[in-house]
C-alpha positions as CSV (number, residue, x, y, z in Angstrom):
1,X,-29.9,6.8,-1.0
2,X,-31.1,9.6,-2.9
3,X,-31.3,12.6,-0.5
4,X,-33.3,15.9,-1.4
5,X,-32.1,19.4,0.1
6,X,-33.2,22.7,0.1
7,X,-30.2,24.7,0.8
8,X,-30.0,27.6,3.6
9,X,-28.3,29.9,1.8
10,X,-29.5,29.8,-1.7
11,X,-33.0,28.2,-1.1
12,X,-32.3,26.2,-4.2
13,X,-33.2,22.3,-3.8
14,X,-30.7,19.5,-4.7
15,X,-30.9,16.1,-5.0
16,X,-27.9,13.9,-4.3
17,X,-26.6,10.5,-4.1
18,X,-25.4,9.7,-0.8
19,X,-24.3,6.0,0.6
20,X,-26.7,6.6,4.0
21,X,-29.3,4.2,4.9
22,X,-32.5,5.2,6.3
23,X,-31.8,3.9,9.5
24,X,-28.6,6.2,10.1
25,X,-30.6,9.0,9.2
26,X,-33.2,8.1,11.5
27,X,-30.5,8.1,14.4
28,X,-29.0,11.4,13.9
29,X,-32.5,12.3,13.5
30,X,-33.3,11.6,17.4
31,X,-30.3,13.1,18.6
32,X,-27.2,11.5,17.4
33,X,-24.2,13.8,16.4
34,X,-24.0,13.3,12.4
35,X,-20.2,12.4,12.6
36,X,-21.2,9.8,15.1
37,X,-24.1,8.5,12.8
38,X,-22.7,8.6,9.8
39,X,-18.9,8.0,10.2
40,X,-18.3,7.0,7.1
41,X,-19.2,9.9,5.1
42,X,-17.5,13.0,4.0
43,X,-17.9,16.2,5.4
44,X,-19.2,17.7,2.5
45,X,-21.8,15.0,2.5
46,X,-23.0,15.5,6.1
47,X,-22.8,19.6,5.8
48,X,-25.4,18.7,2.7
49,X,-27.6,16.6,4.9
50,X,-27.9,18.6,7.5
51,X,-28.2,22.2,5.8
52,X,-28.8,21.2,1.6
53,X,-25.2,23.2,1.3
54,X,-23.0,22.0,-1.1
55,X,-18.9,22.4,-1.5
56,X,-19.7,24.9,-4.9
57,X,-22.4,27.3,-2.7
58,X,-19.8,27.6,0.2
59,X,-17.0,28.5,-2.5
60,X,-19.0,31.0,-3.7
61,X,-19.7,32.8,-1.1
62,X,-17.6,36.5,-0.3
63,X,-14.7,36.1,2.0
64,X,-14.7,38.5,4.3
């Protein structure tokens, strides 16, 4: 399924590819845990649907 982001950090929008259906997304969206939703996913891949941040924007980002 096609997902579309707007990232929290850098406020651009992404689109990605992501093997969710719309019914796991409608679970974690009435309260479900992602990981517990979506099992089967990556991190990366549930960090992206739940903020619209990707692996590259985190990597980016000053350590501190």
């Amino acid at each position: 399924m096609l997902i579309t982001r707007q990232s929290l950090i850098s406020g651009i929008t992404r689109t990605l590819e992501i093997p969710v259906t719309a019914a796991q997304l409608c679970v974690w969206q009435t309260g479900t845990h992602i990981q517990d939703a979506m099992p089967e996913l990556e991190p990366a891949q549930r960090e992206f649907i739940m903020t619209g941040i990707t692996d590259e924007e985190w990597s980016e980002l000053p350590e501190d």
